[in-house]
C-alpha positions in Angstrom: 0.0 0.0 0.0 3.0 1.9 1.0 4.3 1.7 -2.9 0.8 2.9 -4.2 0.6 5.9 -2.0 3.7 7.1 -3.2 3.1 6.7 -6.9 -0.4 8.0 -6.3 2.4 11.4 -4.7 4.2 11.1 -7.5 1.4 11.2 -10.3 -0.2 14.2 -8.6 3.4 15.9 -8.8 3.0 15.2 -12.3 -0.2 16.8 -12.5 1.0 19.7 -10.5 3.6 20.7 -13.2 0.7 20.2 -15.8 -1.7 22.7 -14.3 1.2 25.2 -13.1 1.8 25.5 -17.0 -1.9 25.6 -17.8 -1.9 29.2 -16.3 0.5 30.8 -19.3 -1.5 28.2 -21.9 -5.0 29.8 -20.4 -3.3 33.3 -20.5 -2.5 33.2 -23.9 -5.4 31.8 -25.3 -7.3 34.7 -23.8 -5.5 37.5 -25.8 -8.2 35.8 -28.6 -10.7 33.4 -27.4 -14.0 34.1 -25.3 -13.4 32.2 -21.7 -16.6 30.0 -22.3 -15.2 29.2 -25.9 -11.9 28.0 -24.1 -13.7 25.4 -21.6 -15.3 24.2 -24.4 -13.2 23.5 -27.0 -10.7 22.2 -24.4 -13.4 19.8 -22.4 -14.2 18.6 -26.2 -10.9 17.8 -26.9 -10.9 16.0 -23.9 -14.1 14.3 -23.6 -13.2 12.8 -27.5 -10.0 12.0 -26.8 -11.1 9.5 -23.7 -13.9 8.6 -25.1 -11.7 6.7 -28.3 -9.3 5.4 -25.8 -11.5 4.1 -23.5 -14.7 3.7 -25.6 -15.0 -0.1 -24.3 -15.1 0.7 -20.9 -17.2 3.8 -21.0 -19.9 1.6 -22.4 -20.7 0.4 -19.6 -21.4 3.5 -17.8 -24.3 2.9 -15.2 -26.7 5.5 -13.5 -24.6 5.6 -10.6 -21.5 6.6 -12.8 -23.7 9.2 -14.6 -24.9 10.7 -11.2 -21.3 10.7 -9.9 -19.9 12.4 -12.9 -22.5 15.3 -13.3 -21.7 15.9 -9.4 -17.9 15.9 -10.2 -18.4 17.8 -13.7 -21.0 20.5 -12.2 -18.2 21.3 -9.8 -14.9 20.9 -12.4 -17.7 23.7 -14.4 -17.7 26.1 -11.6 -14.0 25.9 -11.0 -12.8 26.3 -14.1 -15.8 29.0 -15.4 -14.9 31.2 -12.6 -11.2 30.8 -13.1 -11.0 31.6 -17.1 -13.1 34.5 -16.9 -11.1 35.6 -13.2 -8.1 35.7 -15.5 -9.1 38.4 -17.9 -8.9 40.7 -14.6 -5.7 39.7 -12.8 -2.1 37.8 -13.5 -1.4 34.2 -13.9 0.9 34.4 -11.0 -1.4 35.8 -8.4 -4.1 33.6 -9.9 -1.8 30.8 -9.6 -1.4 30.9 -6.1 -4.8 32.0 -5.0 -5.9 28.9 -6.6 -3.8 27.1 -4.5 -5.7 28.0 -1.6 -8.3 25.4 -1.8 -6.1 23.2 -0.1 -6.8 24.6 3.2 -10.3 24.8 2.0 -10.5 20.6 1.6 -10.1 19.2 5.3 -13.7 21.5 6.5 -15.5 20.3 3.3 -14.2 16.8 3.8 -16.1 17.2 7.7 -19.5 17.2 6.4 -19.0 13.4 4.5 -16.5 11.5 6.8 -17.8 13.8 10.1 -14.2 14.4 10.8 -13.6 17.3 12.6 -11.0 20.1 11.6 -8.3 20.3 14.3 -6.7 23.7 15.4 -3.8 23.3 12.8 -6.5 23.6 10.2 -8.3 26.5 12.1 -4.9 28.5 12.5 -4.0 27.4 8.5 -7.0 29.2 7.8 -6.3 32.1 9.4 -3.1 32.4 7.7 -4.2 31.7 4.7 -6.8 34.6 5.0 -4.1 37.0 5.9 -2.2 35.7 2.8 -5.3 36.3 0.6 -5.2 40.0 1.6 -1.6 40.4 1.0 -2.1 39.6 -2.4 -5.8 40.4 -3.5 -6.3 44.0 -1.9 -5.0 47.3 -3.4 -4.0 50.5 -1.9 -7.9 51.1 -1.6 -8.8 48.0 0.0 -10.7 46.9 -2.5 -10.8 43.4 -4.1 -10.2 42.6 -7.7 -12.8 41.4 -9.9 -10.6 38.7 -11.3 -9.1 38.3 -7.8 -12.9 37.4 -6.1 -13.5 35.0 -8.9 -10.3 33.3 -9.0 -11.1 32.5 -4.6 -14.7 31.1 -5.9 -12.6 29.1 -8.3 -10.7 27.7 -5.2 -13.7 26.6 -3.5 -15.2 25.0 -6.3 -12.0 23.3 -6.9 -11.9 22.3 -3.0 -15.6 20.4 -3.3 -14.3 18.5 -7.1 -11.0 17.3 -4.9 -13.3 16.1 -1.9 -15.8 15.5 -4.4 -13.4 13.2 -6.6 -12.1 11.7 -3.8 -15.4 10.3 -2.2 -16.5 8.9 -5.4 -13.5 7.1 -6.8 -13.5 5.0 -3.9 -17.1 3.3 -5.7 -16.7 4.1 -8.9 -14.5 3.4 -12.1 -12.2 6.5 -12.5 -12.3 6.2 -16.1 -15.7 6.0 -16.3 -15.8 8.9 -14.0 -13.4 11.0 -15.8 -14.6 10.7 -19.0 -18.5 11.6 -18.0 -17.1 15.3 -15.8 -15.7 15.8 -19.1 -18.6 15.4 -20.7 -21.0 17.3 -18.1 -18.6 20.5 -18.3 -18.2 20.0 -22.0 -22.3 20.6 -22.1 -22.2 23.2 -19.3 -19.9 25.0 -21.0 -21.1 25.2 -24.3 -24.6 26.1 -23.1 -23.0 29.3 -21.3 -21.4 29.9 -24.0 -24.2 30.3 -26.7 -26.1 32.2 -23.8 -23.1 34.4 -22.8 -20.9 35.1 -26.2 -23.1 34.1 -28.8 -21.7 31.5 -31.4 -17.9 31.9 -32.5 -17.0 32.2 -36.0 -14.1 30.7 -36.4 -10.8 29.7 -33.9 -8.0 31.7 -34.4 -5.0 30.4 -35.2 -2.9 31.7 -32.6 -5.2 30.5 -30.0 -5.2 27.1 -31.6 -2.0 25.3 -29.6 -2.5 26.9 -26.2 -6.2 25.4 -26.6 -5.1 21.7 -27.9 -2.4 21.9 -25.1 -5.0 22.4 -22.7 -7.4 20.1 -23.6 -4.9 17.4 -23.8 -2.3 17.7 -20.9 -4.2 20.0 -18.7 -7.5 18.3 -19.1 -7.6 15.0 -20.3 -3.9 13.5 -19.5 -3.9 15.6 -15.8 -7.5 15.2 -14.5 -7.0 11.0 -15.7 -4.1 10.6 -13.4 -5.5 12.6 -10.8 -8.8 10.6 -11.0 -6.5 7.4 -10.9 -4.5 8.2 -8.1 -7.1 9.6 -5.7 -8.0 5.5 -5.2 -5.0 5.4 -3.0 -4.7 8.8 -1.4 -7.2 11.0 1.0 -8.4 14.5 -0.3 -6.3 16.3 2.1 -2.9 14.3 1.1 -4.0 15.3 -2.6 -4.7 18.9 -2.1 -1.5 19.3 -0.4 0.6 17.8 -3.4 -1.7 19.8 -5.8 -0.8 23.0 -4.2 2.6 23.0 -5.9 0.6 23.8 -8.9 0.8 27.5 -7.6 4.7 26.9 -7.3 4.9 26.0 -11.1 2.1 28.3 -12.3 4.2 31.4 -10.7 7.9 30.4 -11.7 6.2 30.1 -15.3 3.9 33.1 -15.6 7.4 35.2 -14.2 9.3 34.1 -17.0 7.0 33.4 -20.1 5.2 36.1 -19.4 6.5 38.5 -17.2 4.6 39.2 -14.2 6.4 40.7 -11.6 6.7 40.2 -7.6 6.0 42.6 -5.1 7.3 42.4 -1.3 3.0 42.6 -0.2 2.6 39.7 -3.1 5.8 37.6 -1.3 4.9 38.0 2.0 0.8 37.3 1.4 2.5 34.0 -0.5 4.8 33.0 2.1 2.2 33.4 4.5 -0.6 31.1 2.3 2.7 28.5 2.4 3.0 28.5 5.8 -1.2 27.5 5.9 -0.9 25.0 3.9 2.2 23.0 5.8 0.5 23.8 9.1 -2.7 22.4 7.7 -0.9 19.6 6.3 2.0 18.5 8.2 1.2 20.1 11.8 5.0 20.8 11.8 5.9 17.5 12.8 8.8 17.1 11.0 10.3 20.2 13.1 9.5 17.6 16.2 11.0 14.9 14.4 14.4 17.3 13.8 14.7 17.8 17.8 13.7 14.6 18.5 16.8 13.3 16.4 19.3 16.2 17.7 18.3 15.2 21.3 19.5 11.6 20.6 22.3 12.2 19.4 23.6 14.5 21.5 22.6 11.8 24.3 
């Protein structure tokens, strides 16, 4: 179990560097495609691309799979909806990180299925992380950015699809349940779409390969492993590993496309870091240190 755990680590690593690049691939497509238009040209590319490979096993898709999957999908939807349009009004970087704050979101959403309580290392996280939030998301007039306040909805929508994904691929085939989220926020998409933008005329061709890279790594190759590996992992352990995500979304968005770093943006980042260890770890690795200086010095 030990050796499934830590490829399940090592996949969502994987997955991490995926999404962290997804941020410049998003960002670019922007500068020429509607955000509705992006979700669903990419959750098409996605939803076809599983559905060849895996066509024998998708067959057998039940009720419960379909139930599952529009849960899972309604909530992948939400995130992702939120998130493209949040980045017309803010920087990949900042987006990149506030994203990442759903991982301090997971352990109270997780209480309401498995009636496991947060501890006071998740209280305190959160109150880091709120600090952290400020740092980075209010101005010189204390007021939030559009794109900012969208991209934290994004982060609790993408909190309930990681507890949400978790709970059900514990019953259900992940394949099965990968390929019918993609299909729900395929639908969802293109309905908001037609009512929001009105019917594209064409793609543009500079928007074409930041749209067929997202649909392929950053939707269907990433969200397949992470559906995969969240068998042998909690929510919590995944969110953890997923928050590197903001890591690689940052380091990318500073050097493809040049967004820069305040101190306020540094410190509101170091401070949602230091939430997310204390919310994962409970610093007891620093324990582990002393413990191991005290015995050797015995």
């Amino acid at each position: 179990m030990k050796k499934q755990n830590l490829w399940a680590d090592i996949s969502l690593l994987i997955v991490a560097i995926i999404w962290g690049s997804g941020f410049v691939a998003t960002k670019n497509a922007l500068d020429s495609i509607s955000p509705f238009f992006i979700t669903t040209l990419r959750f098409s590319i996605s939803t076809l691309a599983i559905g060849i490979l895996f066509f024998k096993r998708i067959k057998n898709i039940d009720i419960g799979h379909l139930k599952a999957g529009f849960i899972i999908g309604f909530f992948l939807f939400s995130a992702f909806s939120t998130q493209t349009v949040g980045l017309l009004y803010t920087t990949a970087s900042k987006q990149a990180f506030l994203t990442g704050t759903n991982v301090v979101m997971v352990p109270f959403f997780y209480w309401f299925i498995s009636k496991e309580k947060p501890n006071l290392y998740n209280i305190t996280a959160t109150f880091l992380c709120l600090i952290g939030i400020s740092l980075l998301t209010l101005d010189g007039s204390m007021h939030i950015n559009k794109g900012d306040l969208l991209t934290l909805i994004c982060a609790i929508f993408f909190a309930c699809h990681v507890v949400a994904t978790g709970y059900f691929t514990k019953k259900y085939d992940p394949i099965i349940l990968t390929f019918t989220q993609f299909f729900v926020t395929t639908i969802l998409s293109f309905l908001s779409m037609i009512i929001l933008e009105g019917v594209p005329s064409a793609i543009p061709k500079e928007g074409i390969f930041p749209v067929f890279y997202l649909g392929i790594f950053s939707t269907f190759i990433a969200f397949l492993i992470q559906t995969i590996a969240q068998r042998y992992t909690s929510p919590s352990h995944t969110a953890i590993v997923l928050c590197l995500e903001s890591v690689f979304g940052t380091i990318l968005s500073c050097i493809l496309l040049g967004d820069k770093f305040t101190y306020k943006i540094f410190i509101g980042c170091v401070l949602i870091f230091l939430a997310i260890i204390t919310a994962e770890t409970k610093w007891e690795f620093l324990r582990d240190i002393n413990k191991n200086v005290q015995t050797q010095e015995e």
